[in-house]
N, C-alpha and C positions, 0 to 999 in steps of 0.2 A: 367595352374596352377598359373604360375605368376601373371597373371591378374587375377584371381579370388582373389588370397592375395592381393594384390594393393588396388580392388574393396572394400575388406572387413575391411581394414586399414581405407582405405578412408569414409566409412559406418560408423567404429566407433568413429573418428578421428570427422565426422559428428555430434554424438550425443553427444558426450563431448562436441562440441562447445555450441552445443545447449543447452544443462544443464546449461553452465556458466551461461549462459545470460537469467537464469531462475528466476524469485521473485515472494515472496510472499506477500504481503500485510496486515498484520493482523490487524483488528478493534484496534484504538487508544482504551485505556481503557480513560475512564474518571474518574479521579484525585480529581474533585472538591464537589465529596460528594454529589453533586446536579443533580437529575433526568433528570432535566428540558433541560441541558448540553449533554445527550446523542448525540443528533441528531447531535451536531455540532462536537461532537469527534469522531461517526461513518460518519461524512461527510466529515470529512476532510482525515480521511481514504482511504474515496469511490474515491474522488477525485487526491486524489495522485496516487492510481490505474489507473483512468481514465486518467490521464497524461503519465506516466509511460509506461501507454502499446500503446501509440504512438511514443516511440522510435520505430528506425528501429530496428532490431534485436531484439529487447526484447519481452522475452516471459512473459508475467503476470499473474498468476493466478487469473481465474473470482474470481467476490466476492462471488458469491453462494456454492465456493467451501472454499474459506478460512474464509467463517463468521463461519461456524459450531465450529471453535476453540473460539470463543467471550465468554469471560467470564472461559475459561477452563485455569489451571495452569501448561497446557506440555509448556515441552521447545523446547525452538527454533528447537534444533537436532531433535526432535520429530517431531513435525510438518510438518519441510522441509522433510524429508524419507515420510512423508504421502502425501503430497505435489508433490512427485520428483521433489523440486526445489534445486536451491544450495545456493540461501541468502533466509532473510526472514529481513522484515519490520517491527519494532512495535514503538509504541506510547505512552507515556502517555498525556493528553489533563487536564489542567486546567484553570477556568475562575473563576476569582477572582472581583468582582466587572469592570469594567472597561477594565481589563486586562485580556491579554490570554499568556497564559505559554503551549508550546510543547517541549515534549526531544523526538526523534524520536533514534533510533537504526538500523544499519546495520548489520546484525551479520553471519558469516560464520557457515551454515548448516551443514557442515561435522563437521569442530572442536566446533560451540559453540560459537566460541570468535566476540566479539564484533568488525568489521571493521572501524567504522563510526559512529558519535553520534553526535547530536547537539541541542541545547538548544534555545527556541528561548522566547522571552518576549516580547509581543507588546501590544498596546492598542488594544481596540474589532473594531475597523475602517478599525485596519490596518490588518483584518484577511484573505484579500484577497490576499496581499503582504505578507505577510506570508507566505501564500498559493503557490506561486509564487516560492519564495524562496527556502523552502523547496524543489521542483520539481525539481526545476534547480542544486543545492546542490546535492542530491540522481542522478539525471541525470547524474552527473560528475563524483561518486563515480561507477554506473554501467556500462558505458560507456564512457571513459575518453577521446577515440581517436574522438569522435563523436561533430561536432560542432551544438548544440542545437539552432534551431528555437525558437525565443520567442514565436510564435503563438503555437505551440508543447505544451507546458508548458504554456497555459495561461486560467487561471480558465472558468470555463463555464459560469459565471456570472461577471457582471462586475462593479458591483453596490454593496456594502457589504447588502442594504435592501434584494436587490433582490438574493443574495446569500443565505443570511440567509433564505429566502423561498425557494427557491432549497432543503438547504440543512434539512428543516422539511417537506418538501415532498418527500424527500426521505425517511426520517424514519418512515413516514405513510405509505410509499407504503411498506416498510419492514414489518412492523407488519401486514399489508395486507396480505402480501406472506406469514410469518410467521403463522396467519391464518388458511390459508387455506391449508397450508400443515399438520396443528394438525387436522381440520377437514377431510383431507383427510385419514388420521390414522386410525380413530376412526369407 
């Protein structure tokens, strides 16, 4: 009987861990009023996910599961309980002539409250570094004991041209899938 309590301590004891180290990623909204900007505020999104869920230990939620929140106004608590995760990532994404402005948020799933915030302002060059930053930032906040690989956190592109197409062929292959899942509906 001992051991079966031990067992079932240690079982739960298990998926508490696991929950901490649970995130969500939600689509950066775009900020700048301009269409045109989607793809780079749902890629830089996609991307941070993509980093993120190569920490050890971290669990990430795929994107096919947390785009369905894109454009809806639940909050965070809301989300994470649909989610089972225990933070949740969001974004806003603005491009101003030249310039690119992200506030990203941490925010604790259970209470609500905002962990972690950062503001960033760069030129459109530097949106790789950015990029970069961001990752390793969020990386420290989810994993603090953990000494980060740069190659871990280092964008998939490495050239901002060739980024920038990454990051509109991603939002083609969305509307793809997008698609053909309304065609599959109907």
């Amino acid at each position: 009987a001992a051991r079966e309590q031990a067992a079932t301590e240690a079982l739960e004891s298990a998926k508490i861990s696991a929950f901490d180290r649970s995130v969500a990623v939600l689509s950066f909204t775009n900020s700048s009023n301009d269409p045109s900007n989607d793809y780079l505020s749902e890629g830089l999104s996609d991307e941070l996910r993509d980093r993120l869920a190569q920490l050890p230990t971290m669990r990430v939620v795929a994107r096919s599961s947390s785009i369905r929140f894109r454009g809806q106004t639940l909050d965070a608590t809301m989300i994470a309980s649909q989610l089972g995760v225990s933070r949740v990532i969001e974004g806003r994404f603005n491009r101003q002539g030249n310039r690119v402005m992200l506030t990203v948020e941490l925010i604790d799933a259970t209470t609500g409250f905002q962990l972690w915030s950062q503001s960033y302002d760069r030129a459109s060059q530097d949106l790789l570094l950015l990029q970069q930053d961001l990752a390793r930032a969020l990386a420290r906040q989810l994993v603090p004991a953990l000494s980060i690989e740069d190659e871990i956190l280092a964008p998939s592109a490495q050239q901002i041209s060739a980024h920038d197409l990454l990051l509109l062929g991603r939002q083609f292959e969305q509307q793809v899938t997008d698609q053909q899942l309304v065609d599959e509906s109907i």
